[in-house]
C-alpha positions in Angstrom: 0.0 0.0 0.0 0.8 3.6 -0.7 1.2 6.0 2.2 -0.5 9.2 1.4 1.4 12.6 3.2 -0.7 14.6 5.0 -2.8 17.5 3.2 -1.0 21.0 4.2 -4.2 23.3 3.4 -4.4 27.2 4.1 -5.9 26.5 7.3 -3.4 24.0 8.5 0.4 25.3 9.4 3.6 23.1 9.5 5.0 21.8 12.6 8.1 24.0 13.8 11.3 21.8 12.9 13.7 21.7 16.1 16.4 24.1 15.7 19.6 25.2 17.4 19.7 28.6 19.0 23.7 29.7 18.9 22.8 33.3 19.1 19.3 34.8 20.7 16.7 34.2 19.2 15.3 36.0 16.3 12.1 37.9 16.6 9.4 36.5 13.8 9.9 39.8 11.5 14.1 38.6 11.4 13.1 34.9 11.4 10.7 36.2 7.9 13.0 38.5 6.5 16.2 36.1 6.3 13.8 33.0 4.9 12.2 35.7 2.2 16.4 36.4 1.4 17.4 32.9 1.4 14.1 32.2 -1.1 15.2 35.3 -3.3 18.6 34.2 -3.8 18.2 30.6 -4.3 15.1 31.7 -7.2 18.0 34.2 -8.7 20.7 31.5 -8.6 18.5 29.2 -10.6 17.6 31.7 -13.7 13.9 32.1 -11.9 13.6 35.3 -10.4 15.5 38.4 -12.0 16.6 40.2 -8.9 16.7 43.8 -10.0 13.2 43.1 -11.3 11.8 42.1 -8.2 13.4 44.7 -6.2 11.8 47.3 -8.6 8.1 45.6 -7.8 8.9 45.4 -4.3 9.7 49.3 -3.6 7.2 50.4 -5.5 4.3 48.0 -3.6 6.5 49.5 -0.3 5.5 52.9 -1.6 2.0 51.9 -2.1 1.5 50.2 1.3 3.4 53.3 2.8 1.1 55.7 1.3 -2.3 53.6 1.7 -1.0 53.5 5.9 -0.2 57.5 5.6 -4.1 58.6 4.0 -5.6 56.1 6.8 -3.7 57.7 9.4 -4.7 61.4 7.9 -8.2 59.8 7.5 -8.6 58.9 11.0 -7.2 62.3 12.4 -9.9 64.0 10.6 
């Protein structure tokens, strides 16, 4: 018989593997930021991802997010 591997659906989220702590331990936006860098640089190594490309789409949602918070903010002092 075949064994099947568990479904990982939206509403389920992967066990934590154990890890070694050397240093102190990284607050979740470090832990997110160094896995999004690894990701970027492993998809650039392998010819998927052009890097100067994505950085361009990233500062300019940054900009968008940045001024969607500032009108908000504006919004609610009014």
């Amino acid at each position: 018989m075949k064994k099947e591997k568990p479904s990982s659906g939206r509403g389920e989220q992967e066990p934590r593997r154990a890890r070694i702590t050397t240093g102190r331990e990284l607050t979740e936006v470090e832990e997110i930021s160094a896995r999004l860098s690894a990701l970027v640089n492993l998809l650039a190594e392998r010819g998927i991802l052009n890097v100067k490309e994505y950085e361009r789409i990233v500062a300019m949602r940054l900009h968008e997010v940045s001024k969607a918070t500032a009108f908000e903010e504006l919004d609610e002092e009014l």
